[in-house]
KEPA-184793 format. One line per field, with one value per residue (C-alpha): residue number from 1; residue in one letter; x negated, y negated, z. Coordinates in pm, 1 decimal, m for minus. Layout:
<sites>
nr (NUM:...);
rest (a:...);
x (X:...);
y (Y:...);
z (Z:...);
</sites>
This chain:
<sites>
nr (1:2:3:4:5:6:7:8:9:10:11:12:13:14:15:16:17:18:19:20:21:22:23:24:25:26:27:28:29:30:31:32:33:34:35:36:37:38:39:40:41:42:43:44:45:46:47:48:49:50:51:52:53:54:55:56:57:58:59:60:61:62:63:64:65:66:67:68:69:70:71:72:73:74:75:76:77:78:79:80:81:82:83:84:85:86:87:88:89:90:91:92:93:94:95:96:97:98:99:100:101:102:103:104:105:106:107:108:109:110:111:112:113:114:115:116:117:118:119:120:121:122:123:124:125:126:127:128:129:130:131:132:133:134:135:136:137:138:139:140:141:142:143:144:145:146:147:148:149:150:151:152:153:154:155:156);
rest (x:x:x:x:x:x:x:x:x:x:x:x:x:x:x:x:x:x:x:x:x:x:x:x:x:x:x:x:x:x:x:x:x:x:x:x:x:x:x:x:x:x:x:x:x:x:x:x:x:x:x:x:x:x:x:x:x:x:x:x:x:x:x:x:x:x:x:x:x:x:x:x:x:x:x:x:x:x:x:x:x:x:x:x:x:x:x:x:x:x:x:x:x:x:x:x:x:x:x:x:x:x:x:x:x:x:x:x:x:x:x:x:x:x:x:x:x:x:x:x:x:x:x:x:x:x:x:x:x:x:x:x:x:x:x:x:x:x:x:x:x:x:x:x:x:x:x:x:x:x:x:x:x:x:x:x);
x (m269.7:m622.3:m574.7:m578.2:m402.1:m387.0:m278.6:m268.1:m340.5:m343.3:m451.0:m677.9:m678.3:m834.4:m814.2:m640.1:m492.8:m106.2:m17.8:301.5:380.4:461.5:764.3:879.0:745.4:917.5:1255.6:1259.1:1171.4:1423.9:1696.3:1630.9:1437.8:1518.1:1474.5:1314.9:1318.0:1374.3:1592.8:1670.3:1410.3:1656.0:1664.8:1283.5:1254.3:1384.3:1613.8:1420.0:1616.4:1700.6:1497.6:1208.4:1250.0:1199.1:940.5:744.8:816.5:719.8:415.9:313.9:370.2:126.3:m121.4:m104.6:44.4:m75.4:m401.3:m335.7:m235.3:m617.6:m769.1:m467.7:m721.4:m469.8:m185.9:m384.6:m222.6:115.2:186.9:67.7:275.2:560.8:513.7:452.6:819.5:1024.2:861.5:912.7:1262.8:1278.1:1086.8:1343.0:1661.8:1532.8:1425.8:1831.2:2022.2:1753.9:1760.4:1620.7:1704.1:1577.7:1321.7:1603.0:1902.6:1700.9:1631.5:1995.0:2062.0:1783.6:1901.6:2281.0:2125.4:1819.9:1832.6:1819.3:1453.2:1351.4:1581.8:1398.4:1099.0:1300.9:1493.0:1142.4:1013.1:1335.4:1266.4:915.5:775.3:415.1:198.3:417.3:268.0:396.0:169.9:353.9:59.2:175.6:506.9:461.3:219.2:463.9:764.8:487.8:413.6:840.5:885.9:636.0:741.2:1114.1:937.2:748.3:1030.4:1253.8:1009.7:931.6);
y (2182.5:2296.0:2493.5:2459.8:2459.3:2448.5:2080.8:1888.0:1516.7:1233.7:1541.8:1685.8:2069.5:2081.8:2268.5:2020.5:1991.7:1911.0:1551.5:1412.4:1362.9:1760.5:1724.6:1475.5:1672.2:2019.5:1806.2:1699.5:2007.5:2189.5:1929.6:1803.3:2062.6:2238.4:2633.2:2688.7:3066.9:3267.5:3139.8:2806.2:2640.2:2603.9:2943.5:2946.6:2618.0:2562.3:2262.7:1979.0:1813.3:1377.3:1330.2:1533.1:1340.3:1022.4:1110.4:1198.1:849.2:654.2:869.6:812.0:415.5:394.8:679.2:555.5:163.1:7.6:30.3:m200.4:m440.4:m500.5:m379.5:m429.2:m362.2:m138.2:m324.7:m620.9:m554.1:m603.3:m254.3:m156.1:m425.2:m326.7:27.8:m54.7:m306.0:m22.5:228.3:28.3:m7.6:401.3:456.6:199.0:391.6:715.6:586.0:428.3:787.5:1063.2:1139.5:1027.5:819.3:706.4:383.7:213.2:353.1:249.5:m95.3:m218.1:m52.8:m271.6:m560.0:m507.0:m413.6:m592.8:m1026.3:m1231.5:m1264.9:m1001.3:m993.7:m1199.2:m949.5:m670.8:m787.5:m910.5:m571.7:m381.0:m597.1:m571.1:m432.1:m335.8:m615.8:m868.3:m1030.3:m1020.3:m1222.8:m1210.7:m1033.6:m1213.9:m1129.1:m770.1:m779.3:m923.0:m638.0:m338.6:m532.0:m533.1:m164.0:m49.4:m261.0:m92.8:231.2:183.2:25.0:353.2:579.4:390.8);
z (35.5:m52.6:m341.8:m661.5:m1012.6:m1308.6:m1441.3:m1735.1:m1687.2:m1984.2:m2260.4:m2019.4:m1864.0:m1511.5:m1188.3:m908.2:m605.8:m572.2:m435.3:m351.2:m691.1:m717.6:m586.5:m795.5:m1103.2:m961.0:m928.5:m1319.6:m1413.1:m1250.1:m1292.4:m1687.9:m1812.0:m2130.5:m2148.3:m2514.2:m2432.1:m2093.2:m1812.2:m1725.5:m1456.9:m1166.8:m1141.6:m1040.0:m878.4:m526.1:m516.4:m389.6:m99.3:m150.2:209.8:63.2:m280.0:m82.6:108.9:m168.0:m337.6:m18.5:m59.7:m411.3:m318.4:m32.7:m200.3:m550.0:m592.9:m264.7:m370.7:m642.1:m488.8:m404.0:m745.7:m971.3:m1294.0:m1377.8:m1471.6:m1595.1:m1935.8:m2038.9:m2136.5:m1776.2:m1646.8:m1803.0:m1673.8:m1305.5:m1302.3:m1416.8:m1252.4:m932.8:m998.5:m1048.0:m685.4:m536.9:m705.9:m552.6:m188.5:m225.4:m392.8:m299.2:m694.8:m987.0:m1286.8:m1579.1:m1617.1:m1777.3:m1534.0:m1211.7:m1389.8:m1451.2:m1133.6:m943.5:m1139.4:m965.6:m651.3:m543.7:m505.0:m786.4:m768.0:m959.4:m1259.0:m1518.8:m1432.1:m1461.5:m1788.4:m1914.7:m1868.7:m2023.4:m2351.1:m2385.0:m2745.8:m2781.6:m2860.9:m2669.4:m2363.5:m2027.3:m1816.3:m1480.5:m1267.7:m948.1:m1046.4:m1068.4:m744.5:m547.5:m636.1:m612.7:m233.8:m204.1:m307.2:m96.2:172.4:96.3:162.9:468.3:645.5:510.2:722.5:1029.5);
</sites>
């Protein structure tokens, strides 16, 4: 899709195309929104179907995370690391129900779900306070490689 919108990005207005992550952004809006004044979203807002909500999660992974996996700059700081773990575990909740959860939801869930490998990362991650360290870089890596992984394999 060419065009462009209107978008608001980390306290900045621009003009931008839609990615993937539209979808994702037009389902939470239309299923946890709150209606200050006027109707309720999800009476604008076509219902976004699970297939199409995991497509656009396998998306996001291979358009977005893969590429960290080569220049993980990103998440070279705990907060970042933090981030990328649970939202991993939310990308691997919706690729599994075709909805989505909360960070913490999808990260208990994981921790059920998924082998015992990750757990101390995930429970790690669900405890973190600002200013703690983290310092599991391969760690996280190596679950951003498995979620991905998860997705590709999904989609084949």
């Amino acid at each position: 899709n060419e065009k462009e919108y209107p978008s608001v990005n980390e306290g900045k207005f621009y003009l931008g195309r839609h990615g993937s992550d539209w979808i994702i952004q037009r389902h939470i809006l239309r299923e946890q929104a709150v209606a200050i004044a006027g109707a309720p979203l999800e009476n604008s807002i076509d219902a976004i179907q699970p297939d199409d909500l995991r497509r656009a999660v396998a998306d996001l992974l291979n358009e977005w995370w893969s590429p960290m996996l080569e220049n993980p700059a990103f998440i070279k700081n705990s907060e970042y690391e933090t981030y990328t773990v649970l939202t991993m575990c939310r990308a691997l909740f919706t690729l599994e129900h075709g909805t989505i959860a909360s960070k913490s939801a999808s990260a208990r869930w994981a921790q059920d779900a998924l082998d015992g490998s990750w757990t101390e990362l995930i429970e790690q991650s669900l405890n973190w306070r600002y200013g703690e360290q983290i310092n599991k870089l391969n760690e996280t890596l190596n679950f951003i490689r498995y979620t991905v992984d998860t997705a590709n394999n999904q989609f084949q």
